[in-house]
C-alpha positions in Angstrom: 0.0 0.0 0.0 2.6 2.5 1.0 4.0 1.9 -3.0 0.4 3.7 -3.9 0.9 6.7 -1.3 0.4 9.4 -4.0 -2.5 7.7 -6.2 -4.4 6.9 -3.1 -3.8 10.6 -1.8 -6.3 11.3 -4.2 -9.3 9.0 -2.8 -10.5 10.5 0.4 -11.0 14.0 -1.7 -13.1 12.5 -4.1 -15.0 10.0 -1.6 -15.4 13.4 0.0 -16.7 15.1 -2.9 -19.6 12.7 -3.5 -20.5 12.6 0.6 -21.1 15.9 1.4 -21.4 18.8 -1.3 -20.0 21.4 0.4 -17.3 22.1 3.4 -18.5 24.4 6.2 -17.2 27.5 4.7 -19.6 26.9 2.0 -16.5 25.9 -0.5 -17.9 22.7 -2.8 -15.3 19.9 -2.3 -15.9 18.2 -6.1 -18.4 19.7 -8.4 -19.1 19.6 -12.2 -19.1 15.7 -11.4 -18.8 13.4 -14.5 -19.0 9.6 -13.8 -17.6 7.3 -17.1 -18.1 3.4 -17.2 -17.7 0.5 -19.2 -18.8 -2.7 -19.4 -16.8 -4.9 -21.4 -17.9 -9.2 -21.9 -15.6 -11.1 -23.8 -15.6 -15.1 -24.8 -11.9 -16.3 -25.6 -10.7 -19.7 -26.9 -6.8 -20.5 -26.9 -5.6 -23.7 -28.1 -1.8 -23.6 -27.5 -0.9 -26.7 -30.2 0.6 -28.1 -26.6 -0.1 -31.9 -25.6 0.3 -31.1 -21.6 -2.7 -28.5 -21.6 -6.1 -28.6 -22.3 -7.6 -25.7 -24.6 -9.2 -22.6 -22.7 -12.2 -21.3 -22.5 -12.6 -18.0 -20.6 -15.6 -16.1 -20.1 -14.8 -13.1 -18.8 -16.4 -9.0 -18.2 -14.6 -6.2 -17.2 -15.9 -3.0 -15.6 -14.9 0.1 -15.2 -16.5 3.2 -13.2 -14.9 6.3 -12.7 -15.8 9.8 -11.4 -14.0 13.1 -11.7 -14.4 16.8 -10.8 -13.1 20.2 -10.5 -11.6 20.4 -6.7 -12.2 22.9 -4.2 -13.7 24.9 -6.8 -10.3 26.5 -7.8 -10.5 26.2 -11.7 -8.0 23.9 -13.3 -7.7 21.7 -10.7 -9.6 18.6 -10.8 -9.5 14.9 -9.6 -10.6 11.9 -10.7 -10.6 8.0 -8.7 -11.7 5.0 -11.0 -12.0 1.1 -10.3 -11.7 -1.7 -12.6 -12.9 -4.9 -12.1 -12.6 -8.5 -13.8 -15.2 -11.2 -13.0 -15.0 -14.8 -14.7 -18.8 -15.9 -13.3 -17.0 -18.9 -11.6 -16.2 -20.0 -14.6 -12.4 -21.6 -14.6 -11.4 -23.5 -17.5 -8.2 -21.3 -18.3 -5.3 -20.5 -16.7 -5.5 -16.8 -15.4 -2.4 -17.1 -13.7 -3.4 -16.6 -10.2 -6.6 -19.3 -10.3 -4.1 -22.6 -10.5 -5.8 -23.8 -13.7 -2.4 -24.8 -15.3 -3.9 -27.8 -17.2 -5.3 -25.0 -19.5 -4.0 -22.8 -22.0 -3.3 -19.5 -20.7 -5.6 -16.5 -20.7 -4.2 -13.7 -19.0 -7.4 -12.2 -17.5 -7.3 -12.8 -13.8 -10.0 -12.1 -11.5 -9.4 -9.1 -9.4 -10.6 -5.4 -8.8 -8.1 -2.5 -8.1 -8.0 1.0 -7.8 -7.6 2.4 -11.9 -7.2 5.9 -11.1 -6.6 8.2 -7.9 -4.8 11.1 -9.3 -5.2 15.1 -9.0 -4.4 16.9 -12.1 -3.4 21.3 -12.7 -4.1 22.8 -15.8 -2.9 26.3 -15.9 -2.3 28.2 -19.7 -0.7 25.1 -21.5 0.7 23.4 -18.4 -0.6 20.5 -16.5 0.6 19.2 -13.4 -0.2 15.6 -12.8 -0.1 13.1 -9.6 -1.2 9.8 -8.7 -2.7 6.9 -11.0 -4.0 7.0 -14.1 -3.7 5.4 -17.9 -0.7 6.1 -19.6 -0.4 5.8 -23.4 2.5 7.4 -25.8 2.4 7.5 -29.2 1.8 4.1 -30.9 2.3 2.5 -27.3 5.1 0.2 -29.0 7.3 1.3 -26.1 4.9 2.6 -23.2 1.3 1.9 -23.0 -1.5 -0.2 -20.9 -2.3 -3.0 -22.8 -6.1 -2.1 -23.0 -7.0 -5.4 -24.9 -6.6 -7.6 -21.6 -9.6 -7.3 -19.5 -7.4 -6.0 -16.2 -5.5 -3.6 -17.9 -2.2 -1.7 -16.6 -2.4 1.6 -14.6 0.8 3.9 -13.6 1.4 5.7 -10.5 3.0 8.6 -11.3 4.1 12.5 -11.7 4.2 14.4 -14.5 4.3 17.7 -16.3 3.5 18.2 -19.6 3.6 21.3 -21.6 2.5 22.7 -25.0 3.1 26.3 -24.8 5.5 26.8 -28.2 3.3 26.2 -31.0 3.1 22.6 -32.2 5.5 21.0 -29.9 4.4 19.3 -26.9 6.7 17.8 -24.4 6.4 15.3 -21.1 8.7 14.6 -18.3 7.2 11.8 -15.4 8.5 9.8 -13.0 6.8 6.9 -12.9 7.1 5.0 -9.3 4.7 1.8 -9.6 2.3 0.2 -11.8 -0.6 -2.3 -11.8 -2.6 -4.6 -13.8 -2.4 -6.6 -17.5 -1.3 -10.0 -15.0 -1.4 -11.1 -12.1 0.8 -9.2 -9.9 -0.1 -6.8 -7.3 1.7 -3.1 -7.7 5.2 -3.5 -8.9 7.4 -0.8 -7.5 10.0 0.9 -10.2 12.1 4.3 -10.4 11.3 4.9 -14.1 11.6 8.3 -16.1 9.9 9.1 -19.3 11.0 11.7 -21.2 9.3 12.9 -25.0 8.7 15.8 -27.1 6.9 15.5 -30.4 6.9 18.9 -32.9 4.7 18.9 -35.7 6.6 20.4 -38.8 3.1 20.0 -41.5 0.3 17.7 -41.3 2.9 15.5 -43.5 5.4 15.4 -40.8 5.7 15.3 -37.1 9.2 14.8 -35.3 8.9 12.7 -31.9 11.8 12.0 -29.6 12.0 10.3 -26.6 14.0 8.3 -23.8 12.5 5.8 -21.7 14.8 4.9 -18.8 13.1 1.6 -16.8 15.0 1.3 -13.8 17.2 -1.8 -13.6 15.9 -2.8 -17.0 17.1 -0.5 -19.8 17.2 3.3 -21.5 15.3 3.1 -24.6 15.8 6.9 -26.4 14.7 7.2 -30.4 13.3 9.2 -33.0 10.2 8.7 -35.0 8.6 10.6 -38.2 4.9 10.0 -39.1 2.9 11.9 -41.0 -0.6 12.0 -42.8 -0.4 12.7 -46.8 -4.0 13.3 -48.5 -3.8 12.5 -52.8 -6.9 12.7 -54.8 -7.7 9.2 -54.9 -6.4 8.3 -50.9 -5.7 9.2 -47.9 -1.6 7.7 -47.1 0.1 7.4 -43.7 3.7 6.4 -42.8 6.0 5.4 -39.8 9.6 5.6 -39.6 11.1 5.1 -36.8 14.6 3.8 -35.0 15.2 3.7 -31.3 18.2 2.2 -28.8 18.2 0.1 -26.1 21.4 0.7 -23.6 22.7 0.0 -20.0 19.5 1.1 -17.5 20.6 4.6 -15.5 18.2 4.3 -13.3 18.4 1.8 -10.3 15.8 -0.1 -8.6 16.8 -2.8 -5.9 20.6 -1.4 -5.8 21.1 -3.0 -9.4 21.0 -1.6 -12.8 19.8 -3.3 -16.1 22.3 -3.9 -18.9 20.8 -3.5 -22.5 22.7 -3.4 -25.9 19.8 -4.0 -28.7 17.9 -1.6 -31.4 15.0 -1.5 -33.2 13.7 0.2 -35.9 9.8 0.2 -37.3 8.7 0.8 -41.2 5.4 1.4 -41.8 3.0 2.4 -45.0 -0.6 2.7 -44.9 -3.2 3.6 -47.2 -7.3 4.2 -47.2 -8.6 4.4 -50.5 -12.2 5.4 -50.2 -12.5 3.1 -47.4 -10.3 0.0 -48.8 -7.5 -0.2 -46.0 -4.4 -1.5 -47.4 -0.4 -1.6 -46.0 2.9 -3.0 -45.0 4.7 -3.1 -42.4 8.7 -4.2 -41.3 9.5 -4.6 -37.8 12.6 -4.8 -36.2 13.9 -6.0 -33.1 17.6 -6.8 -32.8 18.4 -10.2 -30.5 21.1 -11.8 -29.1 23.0 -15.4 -29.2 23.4 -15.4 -25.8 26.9 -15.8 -25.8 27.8 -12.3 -28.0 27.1 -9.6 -24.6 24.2 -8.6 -26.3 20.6 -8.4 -25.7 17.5 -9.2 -26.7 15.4 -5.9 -27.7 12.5 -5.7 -25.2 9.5 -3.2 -25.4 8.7 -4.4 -21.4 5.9 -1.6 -21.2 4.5 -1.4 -24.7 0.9 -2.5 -25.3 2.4 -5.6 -27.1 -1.0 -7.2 -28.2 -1.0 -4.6 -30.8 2.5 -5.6 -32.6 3.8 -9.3 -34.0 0.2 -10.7 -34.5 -2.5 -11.0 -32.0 -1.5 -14.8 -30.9 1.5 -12.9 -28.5 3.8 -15.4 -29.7 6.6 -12.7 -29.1 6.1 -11.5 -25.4 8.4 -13.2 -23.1 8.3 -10.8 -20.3 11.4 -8.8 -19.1 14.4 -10.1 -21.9 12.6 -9.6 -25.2 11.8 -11.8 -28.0 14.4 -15.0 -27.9 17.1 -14.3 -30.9 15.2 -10.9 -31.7 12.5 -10.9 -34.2 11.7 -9.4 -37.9 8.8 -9.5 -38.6 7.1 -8.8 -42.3 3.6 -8.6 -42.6 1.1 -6.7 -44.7 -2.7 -5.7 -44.0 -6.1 -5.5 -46.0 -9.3 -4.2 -44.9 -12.4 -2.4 -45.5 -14.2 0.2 -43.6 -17.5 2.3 -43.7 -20.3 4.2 -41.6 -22.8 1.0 -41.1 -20.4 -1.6 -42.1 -18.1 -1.4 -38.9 -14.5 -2.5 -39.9 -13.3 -5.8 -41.7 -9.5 -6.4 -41.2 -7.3 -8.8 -42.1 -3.4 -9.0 -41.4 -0.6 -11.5 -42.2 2.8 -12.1 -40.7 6.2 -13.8 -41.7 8.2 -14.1 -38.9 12.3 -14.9 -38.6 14.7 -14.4 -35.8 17.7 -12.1 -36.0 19.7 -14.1 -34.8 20.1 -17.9 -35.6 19.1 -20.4 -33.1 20.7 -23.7 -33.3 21.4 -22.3 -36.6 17.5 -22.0 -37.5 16.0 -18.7 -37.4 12.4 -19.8 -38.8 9.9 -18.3 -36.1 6.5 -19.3 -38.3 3.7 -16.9 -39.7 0.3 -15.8 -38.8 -2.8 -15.1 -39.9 -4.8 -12.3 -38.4 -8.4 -11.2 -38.9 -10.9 -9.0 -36.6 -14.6 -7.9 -37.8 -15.9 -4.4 -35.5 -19.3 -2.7 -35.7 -21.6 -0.9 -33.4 -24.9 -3.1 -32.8 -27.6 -1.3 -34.0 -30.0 0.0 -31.9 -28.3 0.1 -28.6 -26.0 3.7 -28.3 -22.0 3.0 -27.4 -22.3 -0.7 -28.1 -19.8 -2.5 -30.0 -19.4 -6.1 -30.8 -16.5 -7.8 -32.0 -15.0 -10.9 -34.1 -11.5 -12.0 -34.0 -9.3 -14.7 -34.5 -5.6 -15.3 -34.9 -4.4 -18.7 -36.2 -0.1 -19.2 -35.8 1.9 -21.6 -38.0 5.1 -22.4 -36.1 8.1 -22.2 -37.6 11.8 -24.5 -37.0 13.2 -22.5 -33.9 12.4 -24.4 -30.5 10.1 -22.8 -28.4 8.0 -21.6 -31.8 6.8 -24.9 -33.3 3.6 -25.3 -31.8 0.4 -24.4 -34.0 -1.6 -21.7 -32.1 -5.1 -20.6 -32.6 -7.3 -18.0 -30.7 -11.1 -16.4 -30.7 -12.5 -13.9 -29.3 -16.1 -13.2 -29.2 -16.6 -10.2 -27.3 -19.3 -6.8 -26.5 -18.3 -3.0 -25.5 -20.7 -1.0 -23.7 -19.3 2.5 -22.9 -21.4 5.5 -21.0 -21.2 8.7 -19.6 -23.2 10.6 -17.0 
């Protein structure tokens, strides 16, 4: 508890807030109150191609509830406490992690509530002051984000300031002291600093640095350009982007992590009245094991969303086993009514050879979104991912997953 001192600073001012309206001196303790939810049910099926576990079946809902307010009546400052909470309807034929269902495939949705949010925020001019928990996404969330797509997903106790004051360029510095959620542990202390600036130049080009430094893990520091080009016929979009993974500067436990990787990300898209087309190249350098080196590892990245949705490639804190390359390309269509068809395939190899194979297998990707007609803020989904393994031990095993899920979003 003492790990959440800050974010839970927050919760007795906004319990207050919704108790009594007003402090004796007539002052309103939390007005302007908004209250956001979500309810979110979800059906998933893994079959892991393994012989010593059964296939999983998890039936699962997420909710979340959250309330915020301007505090004290002073304007700009506000605060906001939210919870989130997973409930599998006693149902227990998949390993969560926590449940000791280990004859099943794994489904990384554990039951369990916590606190999502406790934080006070400042806005003043083009300044904000932040402190306490909240959700934390940068940019494409390769390298920091909360990993939304799993039912109990992360939150980060920290401090920030973030300021946009010189036209188009925006720039954040936080210190990020714990975070929560995705599995199954409770809050993991860290001594983490985040550091990123992003300057658009013309709608066709925005510049973004940044350096991640995760205590007794790694620094991560790159460069990215993106940009959004309109042509008569389409609408284009690209990503190029390299970053740097070295020795960690900031210490956590008396011990600092050492890192020698890179990675670098191209990326074109296109919509062509509604016909979604692109390719992609990912790279993320590896290591033999015997060479000093090590394996690139995007530890705090929303990883569901890279390397195809079967998260063959996440293997917690050292990265993907002899780095990764990964090729794929994407085709979809969407429209107002129709909702979004997608469909995505991946060739995968490893940087570097393992056993002298470097075959890591392909995958096959496809989701189907809409909003369900009559009911306002609901969404339903279809998706599937279906992995061919490849030679490299450790990545033969077929894989295949479905989801079958709703999205119920509202706001008071």
């Amino acid at each position: 508890m003492k790990r959440m001192l800050l974010s839970m600073a927050a919760v007795p001012l906004v319990i207050g807030g919704l108790s009594v309206s007003a402090s004796a001196d007539g002052i309103n303790v939390l007005d302007n109150l908004k209250l956001k939810g979500e309810i979110r049910p979800r059906y998933e099926n893994v079959d892991d191609g393994s012989s010593a576990t059964k296939n999983a079946n998890a039936y699962t809902a997420r909710t979340k509830l959250s309330v915020s307010g301007t505090l004290l009546g002073i304007d700009g400052l506000s605060a906001n406490v939210g919870i989130i909470s997973v409930n599998d309807f006693g149902s227990n034929k998949y390993n969560s992690t926590i449940n000791g269902q280990t004859q099943y495939s794994k489904v990384v949705d554990p039951e369990k509530a916590m606190i999502s949010n406790a934080e006070i925020n400042y806005t003043a001019n083009d300044t904000t002051l932040h402190a306490g928990r909240s959700q934390v996404n940068l940019d494409n969330q390769r390298f920091i984000g909360t990993v939304g797509w799993r039912q109990l997903e992360r939150s980060y106790d920290s401090v920030f300031v973030a300021n946009d004051s010189i036209k188009n360029l925006s720039v954040l510095a936080a210190w990020i002291y714990g975070y929560e959620g995705v599995g199954a542990a409770d809050t993991t202390d860290t001594n983490t600093v985040l550091l990123h600036a992003a300057y658009t130049v013309m709608p066709e080009l925005k510049v973004t640095a940044y350096d991640y430094m995760l205590a007794g893990a790694h620094d991560t520091y790159g460069l990215a350009l993106t940009g959004n080009v309109k042509l008569d016929m389409a609408k284009l979009n690209y990503r190029a982007e390299y970053a740097v993974q070295k020795d960690s500067t900031m210490e956590i436990h008396n011990s600092n992590g050492k890192a020698d990787a890179n990675y670098y990300n191209l990326d074109l898209g296109a919509n062509i009245s509604g016909v979604l087309a692109g390719v992609n190249y990912e790279f993320l350098s590896g290591s033999t094991g015997t060479d000093g080196k090590t394996n690139f590892n995007p530890a705090l990245g929303t990883n569901h969303k890279f390397n195809g949705w079967a998260d063959k490639f996440f293997v917690g804190n050292s990265g993907p086993l002899g780095g990764l390359k990964d090729f794929n390309v994407r085709l979809g269509y969407t429209a107002k009514g129709l909702g979004k068809l997608l469909a995505v395939y991946h060739d995968f190899t490893a940087d570097e050879t393992m056993g002298g194979l470097d075959d890591l297998g392909s995958e096959f990707d496809i989701l189907y979104a809409n909003k369900i007609p009559g009911v306002n803020n609901l969404k339903g989904l279809l998706k599937y991912a279906d992995y061919s393994g490849g030679t490299v031990t450790n990545y033969t095993n077929n894989v295949k997953k479905i989801w079958v899920g709703l999205d119920y979003k509202f706001a008071f």
